[in-house]
SERO-4910 file (N, C-alpha, C, O; in steps of 0.05 Angstrom, whole numbers):
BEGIN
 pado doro    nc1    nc2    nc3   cac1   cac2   cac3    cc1    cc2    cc3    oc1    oc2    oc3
  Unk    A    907   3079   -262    922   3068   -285    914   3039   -289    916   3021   -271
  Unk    A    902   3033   -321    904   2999   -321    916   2987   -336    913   2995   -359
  Unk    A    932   2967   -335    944   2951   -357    919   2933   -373    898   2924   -365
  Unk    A    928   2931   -393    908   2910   -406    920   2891   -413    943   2888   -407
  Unk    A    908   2875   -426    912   2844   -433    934   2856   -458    947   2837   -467
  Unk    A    938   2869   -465    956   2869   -489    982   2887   -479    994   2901   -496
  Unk    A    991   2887   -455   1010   2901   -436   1006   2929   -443   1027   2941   -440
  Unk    A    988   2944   -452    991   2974   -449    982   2986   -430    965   2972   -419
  Unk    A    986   3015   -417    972   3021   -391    960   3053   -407    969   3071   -421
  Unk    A    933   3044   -393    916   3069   -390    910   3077   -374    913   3067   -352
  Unk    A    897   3101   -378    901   3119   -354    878   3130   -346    875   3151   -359
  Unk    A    861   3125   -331    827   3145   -323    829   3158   -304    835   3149   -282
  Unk    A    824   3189   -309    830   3213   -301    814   3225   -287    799   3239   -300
  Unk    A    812   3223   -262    797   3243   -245    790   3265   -238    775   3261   -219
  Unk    A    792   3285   -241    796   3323   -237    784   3326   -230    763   3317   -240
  Unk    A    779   3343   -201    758   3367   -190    774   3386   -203    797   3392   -200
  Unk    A    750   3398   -222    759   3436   -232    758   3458   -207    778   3472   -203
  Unk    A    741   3460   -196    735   3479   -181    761   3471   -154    775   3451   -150
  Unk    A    759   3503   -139    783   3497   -119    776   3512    -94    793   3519    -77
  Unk    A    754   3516    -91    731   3531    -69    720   3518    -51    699   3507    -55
  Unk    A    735   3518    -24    707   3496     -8    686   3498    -11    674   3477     -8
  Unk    A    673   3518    -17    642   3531    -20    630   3510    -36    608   3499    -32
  Unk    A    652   3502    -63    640   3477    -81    636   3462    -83    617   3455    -98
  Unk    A    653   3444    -68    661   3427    -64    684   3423    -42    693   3438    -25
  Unk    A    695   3383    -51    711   3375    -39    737   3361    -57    728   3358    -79
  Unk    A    760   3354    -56    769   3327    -57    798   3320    -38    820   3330    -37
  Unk    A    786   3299    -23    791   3275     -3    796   3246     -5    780   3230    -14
  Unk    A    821   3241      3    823   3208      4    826   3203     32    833   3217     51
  Unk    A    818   3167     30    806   3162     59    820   3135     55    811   3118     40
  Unk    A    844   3132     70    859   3111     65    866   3084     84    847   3081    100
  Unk    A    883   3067     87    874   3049    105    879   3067    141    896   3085    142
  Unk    A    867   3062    159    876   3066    181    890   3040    205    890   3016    201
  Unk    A    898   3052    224    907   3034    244    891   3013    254    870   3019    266
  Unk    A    896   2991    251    871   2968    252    867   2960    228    873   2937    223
  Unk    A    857   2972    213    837   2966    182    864   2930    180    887   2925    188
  Unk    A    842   2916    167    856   2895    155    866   2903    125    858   2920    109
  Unk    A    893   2879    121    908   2883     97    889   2878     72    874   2859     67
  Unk    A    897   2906     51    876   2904     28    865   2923     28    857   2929      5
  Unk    A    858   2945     53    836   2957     58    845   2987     38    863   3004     40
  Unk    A    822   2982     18    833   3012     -1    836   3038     13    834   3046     36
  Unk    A    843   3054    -22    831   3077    -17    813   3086    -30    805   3077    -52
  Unk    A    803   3113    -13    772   3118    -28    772   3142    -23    767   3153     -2
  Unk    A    782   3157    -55    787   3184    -68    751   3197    -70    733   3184    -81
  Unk    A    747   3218    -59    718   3235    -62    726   3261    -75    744   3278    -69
  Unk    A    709   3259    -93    711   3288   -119    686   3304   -114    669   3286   -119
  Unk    A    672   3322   -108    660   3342   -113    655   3366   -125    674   3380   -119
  Unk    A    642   3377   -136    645   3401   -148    625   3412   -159    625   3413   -184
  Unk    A    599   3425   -143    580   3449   -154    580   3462   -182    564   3461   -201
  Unk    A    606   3475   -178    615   3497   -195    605   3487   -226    593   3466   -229
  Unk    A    613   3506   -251    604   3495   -271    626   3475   -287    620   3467   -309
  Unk    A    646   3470   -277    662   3447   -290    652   3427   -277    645   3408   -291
  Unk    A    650   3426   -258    641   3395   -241    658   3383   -235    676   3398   -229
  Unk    A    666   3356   -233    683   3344   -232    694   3316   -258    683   3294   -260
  Unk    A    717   3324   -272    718   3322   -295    732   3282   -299    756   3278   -294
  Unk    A    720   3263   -306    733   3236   -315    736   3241   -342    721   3251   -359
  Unk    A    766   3228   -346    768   3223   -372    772   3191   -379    787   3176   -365
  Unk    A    754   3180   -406    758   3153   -400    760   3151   -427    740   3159   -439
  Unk    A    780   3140   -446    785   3137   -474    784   3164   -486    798   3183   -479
  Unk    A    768   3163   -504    757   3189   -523    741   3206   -509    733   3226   -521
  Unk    A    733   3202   -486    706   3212   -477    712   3225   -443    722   3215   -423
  Unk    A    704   3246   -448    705   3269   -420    677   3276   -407    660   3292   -413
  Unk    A    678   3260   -388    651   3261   -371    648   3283   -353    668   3295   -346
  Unk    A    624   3290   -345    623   3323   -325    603   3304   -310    587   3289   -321
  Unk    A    607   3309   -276    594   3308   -256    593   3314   -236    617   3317   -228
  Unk    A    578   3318   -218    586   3342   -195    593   3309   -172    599   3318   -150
  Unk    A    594   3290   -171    604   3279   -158    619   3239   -169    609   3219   -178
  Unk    A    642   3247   -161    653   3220   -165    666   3195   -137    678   3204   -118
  Unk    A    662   3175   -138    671   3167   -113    689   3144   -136    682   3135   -157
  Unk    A    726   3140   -115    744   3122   -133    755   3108   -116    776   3116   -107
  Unk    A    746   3084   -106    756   3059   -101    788   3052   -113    789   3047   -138
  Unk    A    807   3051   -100    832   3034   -118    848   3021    -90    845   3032    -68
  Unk    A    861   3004    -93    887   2991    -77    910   3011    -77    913   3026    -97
  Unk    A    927   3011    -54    951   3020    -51    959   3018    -74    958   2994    -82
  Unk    A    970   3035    -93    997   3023   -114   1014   3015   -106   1019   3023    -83
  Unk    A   1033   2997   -118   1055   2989   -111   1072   2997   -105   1082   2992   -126
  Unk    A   1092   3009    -91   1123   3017    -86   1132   3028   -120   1134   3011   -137
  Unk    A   1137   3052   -125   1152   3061   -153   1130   3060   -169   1136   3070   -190
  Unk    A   1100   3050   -168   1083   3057   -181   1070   3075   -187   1070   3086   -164
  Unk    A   1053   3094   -204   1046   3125   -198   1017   3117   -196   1007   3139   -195
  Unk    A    998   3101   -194    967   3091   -197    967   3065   -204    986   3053   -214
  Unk    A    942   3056   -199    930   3032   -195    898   3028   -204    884   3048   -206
  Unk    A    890   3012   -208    863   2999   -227    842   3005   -197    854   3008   -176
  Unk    A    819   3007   -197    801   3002   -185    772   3007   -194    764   2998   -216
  Unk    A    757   3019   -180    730   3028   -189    720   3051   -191    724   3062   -169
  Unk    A    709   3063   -204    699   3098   -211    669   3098   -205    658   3084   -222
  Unk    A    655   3106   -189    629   3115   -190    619   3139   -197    628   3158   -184
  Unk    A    603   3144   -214    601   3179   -213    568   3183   -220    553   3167   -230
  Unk    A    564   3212   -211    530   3215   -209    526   3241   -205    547   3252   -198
  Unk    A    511   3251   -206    497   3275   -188    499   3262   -160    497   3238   -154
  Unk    A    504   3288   -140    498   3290   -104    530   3299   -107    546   3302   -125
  Unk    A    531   3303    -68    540   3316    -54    560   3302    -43    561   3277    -46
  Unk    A    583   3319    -25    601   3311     -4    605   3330      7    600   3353     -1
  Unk    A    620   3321     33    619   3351     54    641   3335     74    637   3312     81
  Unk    A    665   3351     82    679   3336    110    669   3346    135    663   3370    140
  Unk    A    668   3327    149    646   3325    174    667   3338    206    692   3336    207
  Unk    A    659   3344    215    676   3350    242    683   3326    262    701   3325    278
  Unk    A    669   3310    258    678   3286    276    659   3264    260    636   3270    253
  Unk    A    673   3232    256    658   3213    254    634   3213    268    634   3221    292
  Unk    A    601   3203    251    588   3203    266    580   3174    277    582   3153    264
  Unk    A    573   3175    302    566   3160    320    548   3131    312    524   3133    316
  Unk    A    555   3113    305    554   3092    302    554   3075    279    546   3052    277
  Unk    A    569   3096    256    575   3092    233    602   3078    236    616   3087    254
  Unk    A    616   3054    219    631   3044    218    646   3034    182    665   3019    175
  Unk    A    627   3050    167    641   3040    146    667   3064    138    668   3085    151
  Unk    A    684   3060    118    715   3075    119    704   3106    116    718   3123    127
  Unk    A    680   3116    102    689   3147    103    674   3163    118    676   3188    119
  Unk    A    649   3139    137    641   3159    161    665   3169    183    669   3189    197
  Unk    A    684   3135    174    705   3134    200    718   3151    198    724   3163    219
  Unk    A    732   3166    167    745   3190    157    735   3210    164    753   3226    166
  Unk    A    711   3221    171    705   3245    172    690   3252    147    682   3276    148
  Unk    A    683   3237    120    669   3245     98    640   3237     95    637   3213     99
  Unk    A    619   3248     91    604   3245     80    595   3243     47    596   3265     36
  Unk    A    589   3227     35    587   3229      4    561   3221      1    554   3203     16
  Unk    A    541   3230    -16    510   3218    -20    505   3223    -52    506   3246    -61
  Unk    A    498   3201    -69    500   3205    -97    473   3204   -107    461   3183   -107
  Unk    A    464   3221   -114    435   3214   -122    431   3223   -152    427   3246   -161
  Unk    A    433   3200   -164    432   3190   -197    402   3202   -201    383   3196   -187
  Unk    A    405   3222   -229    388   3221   -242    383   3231   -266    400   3249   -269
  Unk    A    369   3230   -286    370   3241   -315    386   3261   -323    390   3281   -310
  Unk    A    398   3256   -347    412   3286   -357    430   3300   -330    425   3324   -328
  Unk    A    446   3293   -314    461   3294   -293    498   3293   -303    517   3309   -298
  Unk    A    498   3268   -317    530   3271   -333    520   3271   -358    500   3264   -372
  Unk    A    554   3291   -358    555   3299   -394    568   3282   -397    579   3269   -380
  Unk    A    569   3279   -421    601   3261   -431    599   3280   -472    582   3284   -490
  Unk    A    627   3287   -465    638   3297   -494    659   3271   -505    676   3257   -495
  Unk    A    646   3274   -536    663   3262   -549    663   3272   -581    646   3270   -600
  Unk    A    693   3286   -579    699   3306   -598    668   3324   -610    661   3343   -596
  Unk    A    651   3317   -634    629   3342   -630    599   3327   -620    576   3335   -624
  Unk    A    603   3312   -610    586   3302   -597    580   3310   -567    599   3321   -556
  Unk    A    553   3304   -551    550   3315   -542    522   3294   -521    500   3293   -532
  Unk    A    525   3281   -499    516   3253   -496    508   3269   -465    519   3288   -454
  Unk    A    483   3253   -457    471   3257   -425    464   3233   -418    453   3216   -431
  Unk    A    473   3234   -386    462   3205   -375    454   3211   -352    445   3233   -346
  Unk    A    458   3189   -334    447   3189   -310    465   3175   -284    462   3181   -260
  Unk    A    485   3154   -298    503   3153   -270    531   3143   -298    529   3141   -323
  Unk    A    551   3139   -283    577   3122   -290    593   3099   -274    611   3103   -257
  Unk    A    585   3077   -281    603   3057   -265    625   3043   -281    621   3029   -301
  Unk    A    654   3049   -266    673   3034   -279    678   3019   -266    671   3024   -243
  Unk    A    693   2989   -271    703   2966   -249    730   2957   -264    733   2956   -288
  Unk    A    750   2951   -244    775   2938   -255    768   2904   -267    784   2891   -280
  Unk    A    746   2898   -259    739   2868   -262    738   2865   -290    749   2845   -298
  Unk    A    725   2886   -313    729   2879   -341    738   2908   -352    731   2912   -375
  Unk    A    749   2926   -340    760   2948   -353    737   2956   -377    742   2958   -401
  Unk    A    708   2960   -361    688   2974   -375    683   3000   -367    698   3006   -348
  Unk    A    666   3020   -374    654   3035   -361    631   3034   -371    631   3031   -396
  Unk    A    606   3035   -360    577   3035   -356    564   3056   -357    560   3063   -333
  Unk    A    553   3074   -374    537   3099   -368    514   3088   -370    509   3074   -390
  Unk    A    491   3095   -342    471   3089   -341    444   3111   -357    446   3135   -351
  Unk    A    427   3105   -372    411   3125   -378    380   3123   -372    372   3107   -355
  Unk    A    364   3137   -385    365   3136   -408    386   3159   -423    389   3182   -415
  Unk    A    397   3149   -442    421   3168   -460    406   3190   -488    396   3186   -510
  Unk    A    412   3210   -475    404   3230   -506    434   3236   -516    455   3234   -504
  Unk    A    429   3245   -543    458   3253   -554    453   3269   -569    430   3267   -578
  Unk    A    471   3295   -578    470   3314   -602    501   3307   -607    518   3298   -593
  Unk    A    501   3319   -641    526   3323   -652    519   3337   -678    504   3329   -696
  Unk    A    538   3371   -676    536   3386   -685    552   3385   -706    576   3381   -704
  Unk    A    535   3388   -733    549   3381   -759    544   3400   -783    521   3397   -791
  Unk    A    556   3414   -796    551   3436   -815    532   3421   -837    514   3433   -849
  Unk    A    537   3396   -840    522   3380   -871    498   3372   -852    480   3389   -849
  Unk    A    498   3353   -843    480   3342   -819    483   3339   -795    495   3320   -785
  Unk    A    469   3363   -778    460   3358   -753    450   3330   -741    435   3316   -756
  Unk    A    457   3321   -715    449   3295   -710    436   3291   -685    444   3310   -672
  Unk    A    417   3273   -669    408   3268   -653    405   3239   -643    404   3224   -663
  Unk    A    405   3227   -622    401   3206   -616    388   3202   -594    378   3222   -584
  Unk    A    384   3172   -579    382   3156   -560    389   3135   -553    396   3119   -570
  Unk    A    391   3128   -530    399   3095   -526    393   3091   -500    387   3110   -486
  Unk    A    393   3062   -491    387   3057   -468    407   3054   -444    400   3052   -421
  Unk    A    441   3056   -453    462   3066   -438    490   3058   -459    492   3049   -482
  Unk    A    503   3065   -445    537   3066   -458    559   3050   -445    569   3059   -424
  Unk    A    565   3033   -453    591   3017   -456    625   3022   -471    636   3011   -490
  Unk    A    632   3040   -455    670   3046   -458    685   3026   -446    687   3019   -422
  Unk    A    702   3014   -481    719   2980   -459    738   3000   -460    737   3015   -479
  Unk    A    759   3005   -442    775   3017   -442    802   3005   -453    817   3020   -465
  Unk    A    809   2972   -449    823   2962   -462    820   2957   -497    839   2950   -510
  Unk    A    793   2963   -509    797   2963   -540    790   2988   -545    780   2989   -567
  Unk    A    789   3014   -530    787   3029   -535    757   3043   -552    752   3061   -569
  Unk    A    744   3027   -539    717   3022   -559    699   3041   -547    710   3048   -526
  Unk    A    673   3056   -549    659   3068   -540    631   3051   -558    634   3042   -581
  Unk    A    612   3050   -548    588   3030   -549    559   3041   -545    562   3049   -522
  Unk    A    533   3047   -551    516   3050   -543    505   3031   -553    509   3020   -575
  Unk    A    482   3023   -528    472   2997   -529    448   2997   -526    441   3016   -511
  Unk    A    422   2978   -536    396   2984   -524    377   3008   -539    372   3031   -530
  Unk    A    370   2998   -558    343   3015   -575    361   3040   -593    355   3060   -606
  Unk    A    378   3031   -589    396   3059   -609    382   3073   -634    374   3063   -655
  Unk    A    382   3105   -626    366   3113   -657    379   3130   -665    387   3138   -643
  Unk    A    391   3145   -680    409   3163   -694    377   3179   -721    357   3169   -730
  Unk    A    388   3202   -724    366   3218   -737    382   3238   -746    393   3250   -728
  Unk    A    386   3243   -761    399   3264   -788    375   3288   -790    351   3281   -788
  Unk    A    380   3311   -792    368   3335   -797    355   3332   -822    333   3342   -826
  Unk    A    368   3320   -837    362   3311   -867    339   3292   -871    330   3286   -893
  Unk    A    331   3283   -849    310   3258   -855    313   3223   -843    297   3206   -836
  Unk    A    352   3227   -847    348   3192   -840    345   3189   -819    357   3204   -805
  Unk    A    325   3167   -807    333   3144   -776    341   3120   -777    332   3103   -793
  Unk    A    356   3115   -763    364   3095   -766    370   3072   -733    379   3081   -712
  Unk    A    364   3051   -736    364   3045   -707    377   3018   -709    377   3006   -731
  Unk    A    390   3007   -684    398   2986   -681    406   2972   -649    415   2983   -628
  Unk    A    397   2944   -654    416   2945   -610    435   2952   -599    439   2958   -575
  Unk    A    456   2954   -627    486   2962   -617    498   2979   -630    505   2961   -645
  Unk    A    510   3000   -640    520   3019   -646    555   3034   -628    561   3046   -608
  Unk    A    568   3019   -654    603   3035   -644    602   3055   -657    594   3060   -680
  Unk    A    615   3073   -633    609   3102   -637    641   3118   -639    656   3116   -619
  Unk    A    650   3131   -659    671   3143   -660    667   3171   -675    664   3174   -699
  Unk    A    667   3187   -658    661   3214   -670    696   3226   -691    702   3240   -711
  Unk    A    712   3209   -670    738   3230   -685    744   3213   -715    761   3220   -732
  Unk    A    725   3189   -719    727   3177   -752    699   3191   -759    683   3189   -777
  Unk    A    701   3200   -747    662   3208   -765    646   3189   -774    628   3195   -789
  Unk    A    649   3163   -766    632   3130   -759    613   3118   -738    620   3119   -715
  Unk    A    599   3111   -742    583   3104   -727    570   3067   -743    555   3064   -763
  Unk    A    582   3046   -728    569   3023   -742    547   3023   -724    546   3035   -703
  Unk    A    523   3003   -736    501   2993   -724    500   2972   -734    493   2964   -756
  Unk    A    509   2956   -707    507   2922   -707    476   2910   -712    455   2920   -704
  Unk    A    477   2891   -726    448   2878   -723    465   2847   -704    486   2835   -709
  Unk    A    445   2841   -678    456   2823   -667    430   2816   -647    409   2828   -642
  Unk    A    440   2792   -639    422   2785   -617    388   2773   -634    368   2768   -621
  Unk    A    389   2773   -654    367   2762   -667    344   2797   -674    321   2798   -682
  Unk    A    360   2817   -669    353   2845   -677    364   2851   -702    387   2843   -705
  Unk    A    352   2866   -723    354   2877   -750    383   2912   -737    389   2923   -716
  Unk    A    387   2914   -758    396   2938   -762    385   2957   -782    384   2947   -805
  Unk    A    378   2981   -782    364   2989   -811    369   3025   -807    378   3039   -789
  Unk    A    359   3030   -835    361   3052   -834    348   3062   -853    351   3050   -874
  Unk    A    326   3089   -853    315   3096   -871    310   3124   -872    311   3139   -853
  Unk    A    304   3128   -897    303   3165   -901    285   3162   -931    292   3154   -953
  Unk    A    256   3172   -921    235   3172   -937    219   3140   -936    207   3127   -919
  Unk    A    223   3136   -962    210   3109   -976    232   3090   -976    228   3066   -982
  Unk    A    259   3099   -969    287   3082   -978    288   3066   -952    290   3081   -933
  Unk    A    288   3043   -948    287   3024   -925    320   3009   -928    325   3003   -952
  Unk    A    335   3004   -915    350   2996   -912    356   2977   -890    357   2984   -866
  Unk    A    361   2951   -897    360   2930   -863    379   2902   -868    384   2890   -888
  Unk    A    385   2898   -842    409   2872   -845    405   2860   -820    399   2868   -797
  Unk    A    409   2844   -829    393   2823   -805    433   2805   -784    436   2794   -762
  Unk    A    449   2808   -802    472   2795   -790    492   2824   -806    486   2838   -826
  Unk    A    519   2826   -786    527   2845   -802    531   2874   -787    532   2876   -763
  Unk    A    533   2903   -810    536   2919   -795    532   2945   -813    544   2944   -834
  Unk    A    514   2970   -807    511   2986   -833    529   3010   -821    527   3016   -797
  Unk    A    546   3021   -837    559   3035   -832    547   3076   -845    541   3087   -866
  Unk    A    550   3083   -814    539   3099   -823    563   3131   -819    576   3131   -798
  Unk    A    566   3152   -837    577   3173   -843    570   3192   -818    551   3207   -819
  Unk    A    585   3190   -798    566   3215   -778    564   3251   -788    551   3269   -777
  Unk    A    583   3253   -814    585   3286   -820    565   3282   -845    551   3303   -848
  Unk    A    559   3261   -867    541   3259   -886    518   3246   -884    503   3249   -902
  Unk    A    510   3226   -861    490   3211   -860    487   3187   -873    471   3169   -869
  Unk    A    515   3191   -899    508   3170   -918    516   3137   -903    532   3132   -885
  Unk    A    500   3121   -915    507   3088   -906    514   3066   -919    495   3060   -934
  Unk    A    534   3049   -922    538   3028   -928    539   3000   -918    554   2995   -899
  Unk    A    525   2982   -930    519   2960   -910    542   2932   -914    546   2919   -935
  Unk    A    555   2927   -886    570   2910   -884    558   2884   -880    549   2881   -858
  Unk    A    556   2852   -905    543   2836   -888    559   2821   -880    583   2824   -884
  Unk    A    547   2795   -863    566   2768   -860    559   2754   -881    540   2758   -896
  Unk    A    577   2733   -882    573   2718   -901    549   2697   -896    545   2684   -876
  Unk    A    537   2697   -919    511   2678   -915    478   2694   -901    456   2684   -895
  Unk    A    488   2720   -899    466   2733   -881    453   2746   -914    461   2745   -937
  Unk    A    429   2758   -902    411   2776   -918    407   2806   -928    383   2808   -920
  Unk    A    412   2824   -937    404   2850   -935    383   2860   -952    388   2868   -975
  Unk    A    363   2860   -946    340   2877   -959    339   2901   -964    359   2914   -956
  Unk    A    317   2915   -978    312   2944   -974    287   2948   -996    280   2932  -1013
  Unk    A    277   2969   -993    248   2974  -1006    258   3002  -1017    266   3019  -1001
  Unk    A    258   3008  -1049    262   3033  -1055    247   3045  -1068    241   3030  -1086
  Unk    A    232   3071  -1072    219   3089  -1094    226   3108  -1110    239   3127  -1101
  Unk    A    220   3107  -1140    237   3130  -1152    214   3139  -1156    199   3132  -1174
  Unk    A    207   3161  -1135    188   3181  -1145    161   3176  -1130    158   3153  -1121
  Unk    A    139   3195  -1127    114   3187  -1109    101   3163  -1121     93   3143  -1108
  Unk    A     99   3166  -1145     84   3147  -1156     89   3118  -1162     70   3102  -1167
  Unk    A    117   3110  -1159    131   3094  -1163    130   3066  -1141    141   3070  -1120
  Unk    A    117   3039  -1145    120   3016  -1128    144   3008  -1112    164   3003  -1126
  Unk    A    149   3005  -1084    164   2996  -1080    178   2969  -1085    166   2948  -1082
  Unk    A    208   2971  -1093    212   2948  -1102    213   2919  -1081    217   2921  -1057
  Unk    A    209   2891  -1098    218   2866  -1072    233   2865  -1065    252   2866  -1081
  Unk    A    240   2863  -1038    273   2855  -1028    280   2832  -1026    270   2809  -1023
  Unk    A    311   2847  -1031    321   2827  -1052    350   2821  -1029    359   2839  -1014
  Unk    A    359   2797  -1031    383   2798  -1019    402   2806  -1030    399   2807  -1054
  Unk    A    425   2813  -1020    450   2826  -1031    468   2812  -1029    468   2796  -1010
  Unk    A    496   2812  -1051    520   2794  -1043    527   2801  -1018    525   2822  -1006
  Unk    A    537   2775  -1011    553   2775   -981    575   2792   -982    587   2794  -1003
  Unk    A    582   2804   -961    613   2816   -948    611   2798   -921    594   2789   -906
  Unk    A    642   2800   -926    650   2791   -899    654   2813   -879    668   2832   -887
  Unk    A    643   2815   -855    646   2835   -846    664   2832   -814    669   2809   -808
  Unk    A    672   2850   -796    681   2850   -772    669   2835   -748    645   2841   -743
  Unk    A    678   2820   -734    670   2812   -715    657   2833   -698    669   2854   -692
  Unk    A    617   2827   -686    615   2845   -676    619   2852   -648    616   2834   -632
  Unk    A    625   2875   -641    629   2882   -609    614   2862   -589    615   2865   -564
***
């Protein structure tokens, strides 16, 4: 459970589906006799099976066959507490006796856990979307979560089918934001691509902005129709493809258009300013 800066508490959800030792495990490994004050606990999720083991973090339901969860004692009358989520592909197994000259908390427990991150390993659903990565790190230090990738994405759409990439994913859990970051490309069945460094992603608005930031363009195009903003944010339709471009004030928006094969593209031209949202 975390509180945020604006006193609300959320909640990131851990689940092993499966209930088979064969599949898995799940184990907590808590302070023992000696341990100094502070000394967490450290919750191990496992799970083979085809649910895996299920995080829920905002909008978004991750699948992985292994999670490891760092948190502090809760308080007295508290039901949970903030800490850290790791999750990946690999294994855990409880061991018959600590082994022999291991000293950190979950050889001392009797657990073994070994995570071995790699492509297309977590899912993450978000409503018809449909996202792959390669690990998950959450930390109570900025109430983010981190999906490491490289990231592919589908989202299944009766008007337009969609596809993507990115270079990983950013969920603040206190603004409730979901983020892909790093070469972002979105591609419509229909024709458009569109790319940007940063892209907020909300499948249950059927939105998707693409920040232009960092001295990176935002753009988008389908055919000869070029669309680009250099400050700002193009807003794009995730069930139509269609886009509208948000600028800042004082920034630029170009675009190159053709009516028809034969037709010159036109000069770009700037567009009136909008004021637009502070970006992520």
């Amino acid at each position: 459970m975390r509180q945020g800066k604006d006193g609300q508490e959320r909640r990131i959800l851990v689940i092993r589906t499966g209930t088979s030792d064969e599949t898995g495990i799940y184990t907590v490994c808590g302070p023992r006799d000696g341990d100094p004050e502070g000394t967490p606990n450290i919750g191990v999720f496992s799970e083979t099976g085809a649910g895996g083991v299920r995080v829920v973090i905002d909008k978004n339901v991750v699948r992985v066959p292994l999670a490891i969860v760092t948190s502090k004692p809760p308080p007295e009358g508290q039901e949970g507490s903030d800490g850290r989520v790791e999750a990946s592909a690999g294994t855990a197994r409880l061991l018959d006796a600590a082994p022999e000259g291991k000293t950190d908390q979950l050889s001392a427990c009797g657990v073994e856990a070994q995570p071995k991150p790699a492509p297309d390993t977590v899912f993450v659903t978000q409503g018809k979307t449909r996202l792959r990565g390669q690990s998950l790190v959450y930390d109570e230090t900025d109430g983010v979560a981190r999906i490491g990738g490289p990231i592919t994405f589908t989202r299944d759409n009766a008007e337009q089918p969609l596809s993507g990439s990115s270079e990983r994913i950013e969920v603040d859990v206190d603004a409730e934001r979901t983020v892909l970051v790093g070469k972002v490309e979105l591609k419509s069945e229909g024709g458009r691509v569109s790319k940007a460094p940063r892209v907020e992603y909300d499948d249950a608005a059927n939105t998707a902005r693409l920040y232009a930031t960092g001295g990176e363009a935002a753009e988008s195009v389908k055919g000869s129709d070029v669309l680009r903003v250099t400050s700002g944010y193009i807003l794009y339709n995730l069930d139509s493809s269609d886009v509208v471009v948000f600028s800042d004030e004082g920034s630029k928006i170009s675009g190159e258009f053709q009516d028809g094969e034969s037709a010159a593209p036109a000069n770009p031209r700037p567009a009136a300013p909008q004021t637009a949202p502070a970006r992520p």
